[in-house]
C-alpha positions as CSV (number, residue, x, y, z in Angstrom):
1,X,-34.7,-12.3,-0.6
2,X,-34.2,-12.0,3.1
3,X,-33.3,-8.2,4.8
4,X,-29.9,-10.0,6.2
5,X,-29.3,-11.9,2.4
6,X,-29.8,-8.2,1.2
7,X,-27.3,-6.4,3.8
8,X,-24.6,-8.8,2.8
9,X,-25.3,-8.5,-0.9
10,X,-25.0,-4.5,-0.5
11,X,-21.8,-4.6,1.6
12,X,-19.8,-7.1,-0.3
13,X,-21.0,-4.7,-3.9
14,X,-20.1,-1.4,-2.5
15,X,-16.6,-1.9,-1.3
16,X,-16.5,-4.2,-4.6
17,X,-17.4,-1.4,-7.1
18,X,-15.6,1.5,-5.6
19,X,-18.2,2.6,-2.8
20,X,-21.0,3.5,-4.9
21,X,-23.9,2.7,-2.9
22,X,-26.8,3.4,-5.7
23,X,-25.5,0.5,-7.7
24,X,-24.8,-1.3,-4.8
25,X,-28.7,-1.3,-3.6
26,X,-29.7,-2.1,-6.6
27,X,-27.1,-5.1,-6.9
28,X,-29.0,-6.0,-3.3
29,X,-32.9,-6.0,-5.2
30,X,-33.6,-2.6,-4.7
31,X,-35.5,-0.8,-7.2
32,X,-33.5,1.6,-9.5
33,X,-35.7,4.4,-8.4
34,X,-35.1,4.3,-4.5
35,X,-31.8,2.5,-4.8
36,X,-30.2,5.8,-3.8
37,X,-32.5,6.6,-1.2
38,X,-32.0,3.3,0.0
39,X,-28.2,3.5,-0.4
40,X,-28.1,6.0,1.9
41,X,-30.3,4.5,4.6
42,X,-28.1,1.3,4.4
43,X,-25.5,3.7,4.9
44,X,-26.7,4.9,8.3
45,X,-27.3,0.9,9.1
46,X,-24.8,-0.4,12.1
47,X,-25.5,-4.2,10.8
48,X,-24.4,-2.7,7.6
49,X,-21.6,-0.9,8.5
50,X,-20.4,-4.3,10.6
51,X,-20.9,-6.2,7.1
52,X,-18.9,-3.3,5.2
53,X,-15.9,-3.3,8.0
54,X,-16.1,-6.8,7.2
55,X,-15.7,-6.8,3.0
56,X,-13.2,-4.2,3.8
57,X,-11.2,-6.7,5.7
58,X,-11.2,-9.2,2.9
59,X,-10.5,-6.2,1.1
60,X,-7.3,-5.1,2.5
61,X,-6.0,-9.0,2.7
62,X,-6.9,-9.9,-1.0
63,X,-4.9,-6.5,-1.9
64,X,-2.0,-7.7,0.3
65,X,-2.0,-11.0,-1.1
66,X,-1.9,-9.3,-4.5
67,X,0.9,-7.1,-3.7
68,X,2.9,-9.7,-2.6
69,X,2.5,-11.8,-5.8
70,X,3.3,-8.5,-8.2
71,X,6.3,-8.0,-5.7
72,X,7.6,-11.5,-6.3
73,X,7.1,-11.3,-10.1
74,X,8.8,-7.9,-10.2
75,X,11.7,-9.7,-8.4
76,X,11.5,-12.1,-10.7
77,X,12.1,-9.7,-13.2
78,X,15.3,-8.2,-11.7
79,X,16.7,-11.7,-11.6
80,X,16.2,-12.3,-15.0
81,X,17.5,-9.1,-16.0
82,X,20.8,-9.5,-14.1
83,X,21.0,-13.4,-15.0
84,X,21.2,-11.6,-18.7
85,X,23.7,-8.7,-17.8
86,X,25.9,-11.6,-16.5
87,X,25.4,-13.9,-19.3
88,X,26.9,-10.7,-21.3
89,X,29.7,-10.0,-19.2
90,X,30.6,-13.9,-19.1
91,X,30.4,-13.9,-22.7
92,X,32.5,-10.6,-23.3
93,X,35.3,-12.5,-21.0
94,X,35.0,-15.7,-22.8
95,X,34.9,-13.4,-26.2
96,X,38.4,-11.5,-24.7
97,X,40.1,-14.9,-24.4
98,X,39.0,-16.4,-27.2
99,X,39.8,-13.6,-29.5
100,X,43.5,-13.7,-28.3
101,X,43.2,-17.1,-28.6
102,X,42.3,-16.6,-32.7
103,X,44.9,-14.4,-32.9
104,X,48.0,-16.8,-32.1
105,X,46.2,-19.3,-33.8
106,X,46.1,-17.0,-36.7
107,X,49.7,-16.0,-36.4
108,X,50.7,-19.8,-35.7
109,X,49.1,-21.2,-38.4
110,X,50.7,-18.1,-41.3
111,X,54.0,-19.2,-40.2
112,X,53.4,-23.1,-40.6
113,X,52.4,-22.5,-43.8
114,X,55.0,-20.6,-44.8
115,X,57.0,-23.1,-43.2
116,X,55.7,-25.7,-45.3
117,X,56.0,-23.9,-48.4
118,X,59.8,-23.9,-47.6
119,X,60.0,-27.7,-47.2
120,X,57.7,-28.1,-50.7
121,X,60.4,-26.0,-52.4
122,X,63.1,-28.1,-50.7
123,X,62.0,-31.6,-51.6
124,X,61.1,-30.6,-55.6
125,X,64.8,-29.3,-55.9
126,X,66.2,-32.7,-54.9
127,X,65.8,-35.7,-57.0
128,X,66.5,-38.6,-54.6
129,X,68.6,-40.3,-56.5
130,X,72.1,-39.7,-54.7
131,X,72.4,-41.9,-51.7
132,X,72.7,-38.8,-49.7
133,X,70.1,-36.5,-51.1
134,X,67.4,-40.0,-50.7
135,X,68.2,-40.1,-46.9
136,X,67.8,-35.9,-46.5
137,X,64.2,-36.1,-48.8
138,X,62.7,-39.0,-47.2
139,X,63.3,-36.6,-44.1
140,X,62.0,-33.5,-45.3
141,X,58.8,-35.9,-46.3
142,X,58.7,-36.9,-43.3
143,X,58.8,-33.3,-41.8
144,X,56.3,-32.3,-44.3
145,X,53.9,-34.8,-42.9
146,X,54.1,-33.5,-40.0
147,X,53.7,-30.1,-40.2
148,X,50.8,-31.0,-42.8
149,X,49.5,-32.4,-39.6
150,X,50.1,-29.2,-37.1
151,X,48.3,-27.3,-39.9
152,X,45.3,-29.5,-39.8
153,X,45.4,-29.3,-36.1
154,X,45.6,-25.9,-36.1
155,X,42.9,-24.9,-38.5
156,X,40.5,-27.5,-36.5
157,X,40.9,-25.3,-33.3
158,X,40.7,-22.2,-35.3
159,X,37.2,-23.6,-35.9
160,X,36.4,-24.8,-32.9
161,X,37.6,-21.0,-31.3
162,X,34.8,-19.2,-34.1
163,X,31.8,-21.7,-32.9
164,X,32.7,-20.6,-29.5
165,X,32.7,-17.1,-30.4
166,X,29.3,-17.5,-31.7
167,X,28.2,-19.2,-29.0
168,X,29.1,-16.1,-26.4
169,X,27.6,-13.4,-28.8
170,X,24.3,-15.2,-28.6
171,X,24.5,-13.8,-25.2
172,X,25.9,-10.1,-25.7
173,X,23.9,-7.3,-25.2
174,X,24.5,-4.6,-27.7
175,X,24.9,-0.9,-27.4
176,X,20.7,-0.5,-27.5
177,X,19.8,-3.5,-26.0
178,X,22.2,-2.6,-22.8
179,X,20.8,0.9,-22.5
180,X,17.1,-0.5,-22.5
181,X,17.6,-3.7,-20.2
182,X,19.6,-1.0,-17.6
183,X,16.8,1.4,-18.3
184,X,13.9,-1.5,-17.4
185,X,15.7,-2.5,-14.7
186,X,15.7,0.7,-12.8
187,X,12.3,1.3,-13.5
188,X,11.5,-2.2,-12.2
189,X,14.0,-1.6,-9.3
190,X,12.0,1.6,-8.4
191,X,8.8,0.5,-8.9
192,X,10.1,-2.3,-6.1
193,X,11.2,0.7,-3.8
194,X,7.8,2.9,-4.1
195,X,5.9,-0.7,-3.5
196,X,8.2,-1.1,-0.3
197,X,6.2,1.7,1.4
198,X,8.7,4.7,0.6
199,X,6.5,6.3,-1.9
200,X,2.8,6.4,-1.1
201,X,1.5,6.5,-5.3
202,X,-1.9,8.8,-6.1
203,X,-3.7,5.1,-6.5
204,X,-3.2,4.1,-3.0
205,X,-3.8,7.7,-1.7
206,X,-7.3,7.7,-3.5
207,X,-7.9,4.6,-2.1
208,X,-7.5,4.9,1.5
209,X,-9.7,8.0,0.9
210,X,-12.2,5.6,-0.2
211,X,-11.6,3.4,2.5
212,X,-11.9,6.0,5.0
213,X,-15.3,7.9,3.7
214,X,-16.9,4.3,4.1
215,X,-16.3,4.5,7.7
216,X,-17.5,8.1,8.3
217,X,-21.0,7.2,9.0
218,X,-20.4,4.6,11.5
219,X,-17.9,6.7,13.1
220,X,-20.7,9.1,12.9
221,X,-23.1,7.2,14.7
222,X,-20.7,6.6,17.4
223,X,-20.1,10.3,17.9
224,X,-23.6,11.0,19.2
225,X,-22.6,8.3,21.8
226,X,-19.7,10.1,22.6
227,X,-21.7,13.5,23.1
228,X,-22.7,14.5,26.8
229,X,-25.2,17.0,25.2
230,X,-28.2,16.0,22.9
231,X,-26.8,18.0,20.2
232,X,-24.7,16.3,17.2
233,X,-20.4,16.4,17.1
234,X,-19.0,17.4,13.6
235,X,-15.9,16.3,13.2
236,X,-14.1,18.0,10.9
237,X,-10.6,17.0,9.3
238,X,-8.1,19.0,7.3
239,X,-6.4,15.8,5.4
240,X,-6.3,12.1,5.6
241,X,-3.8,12.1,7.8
242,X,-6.0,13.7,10.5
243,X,-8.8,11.2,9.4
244,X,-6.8,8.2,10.1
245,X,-5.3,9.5,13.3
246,X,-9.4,9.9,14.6
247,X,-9.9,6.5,13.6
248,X,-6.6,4.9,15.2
249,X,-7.7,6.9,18.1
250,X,-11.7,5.3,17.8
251,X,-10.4,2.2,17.3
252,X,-8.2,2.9,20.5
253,X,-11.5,3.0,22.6
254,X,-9.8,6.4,24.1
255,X,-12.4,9.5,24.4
256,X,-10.2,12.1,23.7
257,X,-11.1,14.7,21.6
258,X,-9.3,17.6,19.5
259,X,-11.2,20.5,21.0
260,X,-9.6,22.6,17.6
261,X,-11.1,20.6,15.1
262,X,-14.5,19.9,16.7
263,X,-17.6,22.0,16.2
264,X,-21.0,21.3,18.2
């Protein structure tokens, strides 16, 4: 395997397995019982370094790429979430009406029975036989008839109002369910708002740790070009924040320096 085949091989398998150079030498055909040795001189390796600024790149974009998908399924999420909370409220409306509806109905169809009950009672007490009394009971028949009709009307959109009602409680949310779908979607909802950039989480912080200790010994080796004396800089940094503020200013090209935080 050719030194340049190996140098790309090591770059691409450190920032690939967390920055752990042993296994990343002997990923590259090193043997296991120099690969740290080796790791370390790779380390100090400016062709390296360029490779592992590189992998780092494709890094970052294949994590941004990634963050973007998750961001749009977690929207996703929220949209089916509300589609469901205003499936429920549709349904309770439609349930509202409908139940008012049943009620009249109800009412309507107690009194048309009763109603025809009345003209039953009517037309059995008459026996048709007078000239008069034929006339009045082929007009009660006639009424009955009819309201038989009503009745069977009535009862068919009775009916038709209880498959609607079980039609909207397919989509009501119950007491438990409503708690836990609001309960998801603010977690989801929050989740959205630390991914924005408003919370930075203990994974991302560990990270661009990581990140930026895979830089230090390039930035080391530019240093000692930076020095006007033979001797070697140490830069020393309190937090990340002061870490990434020395390499914004690096990658500046300014030569500024923070005489309180540099020993010679």
């Amino acid at each position: 395997m050719k030194t340049e085949e190996k140098y790309k091989i090591f770059a691409k398998t450190y920032v690939m397995n967390g920055f752990n150079g042993k296994e990343a030498a002997i990923s590259a055909g090193y043997s296991t019982k120099t690969a740290e040795q080796q790791a370390s001189r790779l380390l100090r390796n400016v062709k390296v370094l360029e490779l592992i600024d590189e992998e780092m790149k494709l890094l970052s974009k294949r994590m941004q790429d990634d963050a973007s998908k998750i961001y749009a399924e977690l929207w996703k999420q929220v949209r089916m979430i509300d589609d469901k909370i205003a499936k429920h409220e549709e349904a309770s409306r439609k349930l509202s009406i409908t139940d008012a509806r049943k009620i009249t109905a109800i009412a309507d169809i107690n009194n048309l029975k009763a109603k025809i009950r009345r003209t039953e009672s009517k037309i059995k007490k008459m026996d048709g036989r007078k000239a008069d009394e034929g006339k009045f009971k082929k007009e009660l028949l006639e009424e009955y008839d009819e309201l038989k009709i009503q009745l069977e009307e009535l009862e068919d959109s009775v009916s038709e109002i209880y498959e609607e009602n079980s039609t909207s409680k397919r989509d009501l949310l119950w007491h438990k369910d409503w708690k836990e779908i609001l309960s998801l979607r603010a977690q989801i909802l929050q989740d959205l708002f630390d991914r924005s950039g408003y919370k930075e989480t203990k994974d991302m912080q560990d990270r661009r740790v990581a990140l930026l200790d895979a830089q230090i010994n390039k930035l080391e080796l530019e240093s000692k070009k930076d020095c006007k004396d033979s001797g070697f800089a140490t830069i020393i940094m309190s937090n990340v924040d002061e870490m990434q503020a020395y390499l914004d200013k690096k990658a500046g090209g300014t030569d500024e320096r923070d005489d309180t935080q540099t020993t010679n």
